[in-house]
C-alpha positions as CSV (number, residue, x, y, z in Angstrom):
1,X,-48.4,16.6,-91.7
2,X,-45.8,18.5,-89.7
3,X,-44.0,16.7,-87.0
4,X,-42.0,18.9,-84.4
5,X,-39.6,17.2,-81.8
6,X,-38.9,19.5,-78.3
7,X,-36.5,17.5,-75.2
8,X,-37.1,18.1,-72.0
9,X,-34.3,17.3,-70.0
10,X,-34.3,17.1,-65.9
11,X,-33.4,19.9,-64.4
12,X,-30.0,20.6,-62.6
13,X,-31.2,20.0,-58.9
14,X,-32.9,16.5,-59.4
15,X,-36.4,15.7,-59.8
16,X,-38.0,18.8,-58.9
17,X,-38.0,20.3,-62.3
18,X,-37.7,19.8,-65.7
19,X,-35.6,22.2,-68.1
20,X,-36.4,22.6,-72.1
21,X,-33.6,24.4,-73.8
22,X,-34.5,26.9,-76.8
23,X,-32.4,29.4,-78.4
24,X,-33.4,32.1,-76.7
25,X,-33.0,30.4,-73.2
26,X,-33.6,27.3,-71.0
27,X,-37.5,27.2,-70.2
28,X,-38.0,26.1,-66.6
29,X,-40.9,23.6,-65.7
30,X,-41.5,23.5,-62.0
31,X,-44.3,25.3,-60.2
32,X,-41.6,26.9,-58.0
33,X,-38.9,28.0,-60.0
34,X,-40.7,28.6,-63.2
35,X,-44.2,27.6,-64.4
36,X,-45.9,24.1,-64.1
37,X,-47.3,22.3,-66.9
38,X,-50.5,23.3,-66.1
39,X,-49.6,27.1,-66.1
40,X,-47.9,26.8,-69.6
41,X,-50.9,25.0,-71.1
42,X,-53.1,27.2,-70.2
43,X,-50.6,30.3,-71.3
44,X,-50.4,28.6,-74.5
45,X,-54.1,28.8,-74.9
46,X,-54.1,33.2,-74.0
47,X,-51.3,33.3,-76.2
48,X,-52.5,31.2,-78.7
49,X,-56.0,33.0,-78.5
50,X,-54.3,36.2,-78.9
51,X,-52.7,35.9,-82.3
52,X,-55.9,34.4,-83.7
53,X,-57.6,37.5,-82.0
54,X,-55.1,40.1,-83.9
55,X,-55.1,38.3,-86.7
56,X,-59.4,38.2,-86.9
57,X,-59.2,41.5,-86.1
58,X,-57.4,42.6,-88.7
59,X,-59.1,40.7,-91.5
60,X,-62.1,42.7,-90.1
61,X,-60.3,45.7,-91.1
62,X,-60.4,47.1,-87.0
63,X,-57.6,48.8,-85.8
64,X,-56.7,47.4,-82.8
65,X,-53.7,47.3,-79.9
66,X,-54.2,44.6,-78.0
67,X,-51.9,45.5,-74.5
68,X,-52.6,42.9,-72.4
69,X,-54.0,39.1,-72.1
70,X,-55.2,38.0,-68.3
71,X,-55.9,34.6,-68.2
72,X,-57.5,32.4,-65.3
73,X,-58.6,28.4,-65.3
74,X,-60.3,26.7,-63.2
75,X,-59.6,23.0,-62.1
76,X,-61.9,19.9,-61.1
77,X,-60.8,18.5,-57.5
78,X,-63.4,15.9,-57.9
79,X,-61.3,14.1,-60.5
80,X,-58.0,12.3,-59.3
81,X,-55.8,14.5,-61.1
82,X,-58.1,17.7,-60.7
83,X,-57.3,18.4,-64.6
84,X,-58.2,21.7,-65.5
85,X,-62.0,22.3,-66.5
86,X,-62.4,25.8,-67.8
87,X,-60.4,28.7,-69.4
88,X,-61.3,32.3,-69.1
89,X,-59.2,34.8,-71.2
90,X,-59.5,38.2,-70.8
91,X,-58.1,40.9,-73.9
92,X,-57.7,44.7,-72.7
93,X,-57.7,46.4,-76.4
94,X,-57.4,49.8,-77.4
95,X,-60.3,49.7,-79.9
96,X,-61.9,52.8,-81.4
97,X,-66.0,53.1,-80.1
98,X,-67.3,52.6,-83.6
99,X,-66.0,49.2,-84.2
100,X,-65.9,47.6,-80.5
101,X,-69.3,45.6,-81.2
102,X,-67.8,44.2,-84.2
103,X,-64.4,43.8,-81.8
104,X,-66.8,42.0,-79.8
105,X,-68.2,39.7,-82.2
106,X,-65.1,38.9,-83.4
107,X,-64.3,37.0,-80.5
108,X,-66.4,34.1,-81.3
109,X,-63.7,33.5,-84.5
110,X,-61.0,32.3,-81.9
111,X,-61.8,29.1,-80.7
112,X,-62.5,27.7,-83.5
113,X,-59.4,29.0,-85.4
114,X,-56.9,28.6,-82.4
115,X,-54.9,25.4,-82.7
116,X,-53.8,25.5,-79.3
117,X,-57.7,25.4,-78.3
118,X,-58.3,22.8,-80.7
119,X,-56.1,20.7,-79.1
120,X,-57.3,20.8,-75.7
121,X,-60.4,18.0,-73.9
122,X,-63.4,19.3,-75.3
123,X,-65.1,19.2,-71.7
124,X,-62.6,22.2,-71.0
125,X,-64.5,25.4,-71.4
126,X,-63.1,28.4,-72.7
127,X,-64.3,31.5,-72.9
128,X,-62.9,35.3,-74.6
129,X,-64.0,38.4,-73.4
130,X,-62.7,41.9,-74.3
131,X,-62.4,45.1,-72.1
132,X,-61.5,48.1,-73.8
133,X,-58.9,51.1,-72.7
């Protein structure tokens, strides 16, 4: 098993944030200077779901250019800390004509291979479509 360690240090103006330095620069957690929790999990699961979508993608022998990932979520204000309750990631790939069903098709691979998505409540619903340039 592979344990990984991050800190999370408070930020420099108090409470409002939280500040996680990397080598490639400080990552900012607060909804209004940088992302909140909420927003970074559910990048983590586009971004997550985007490798595992390339990489499926390629094992199935399609050429593909994946240029950009929209993600949305939906939360549940009838629970006290209105988690989130759904996922809905969006892939705009260059794909050529003859292969975009498999492309398609393909997209039932990432859930199951996407640690990320493996990690999350299972009562959160996520779902990949594909839209293609």
């Amino acid at each position: 098993m592979t344990v990984e360690t991050l800190t999370i240090h408070e930020g420099n103006n108090g409470y409002d944030k939280f500040e996680m330095q990397t080598p490639n620069g400080d990552w900012i957690l607060g909804r209004e200077q940088g992302y909140s929790p909420v927003q970074m999990l559910v990048s983590a699961v586009a971004a997550c779901g985007g490798y595992v979508y390339r990489s499926v993608l390629k094992n199935s022998k399609i050429e593909a250019e994946i240029s950009k990932i929209e993600v949305s979520y939906d939360r549940d204000p009838e629970k006290k800390a209105e988690p989130v309750s759904a996922i809905q990631i969006k892939f705009s790939a260059k794909v050529a004509e003859a292969d975009q069903e498999k492309a398609i098709r393909c997209l039932k691979l990432i859930s199951p291979n996407c640690p990320v998505i493996q990690s999350l409540d299972p009562t959160i619903q996520v779902t990949e479509t594909v839209v293609f340039i």
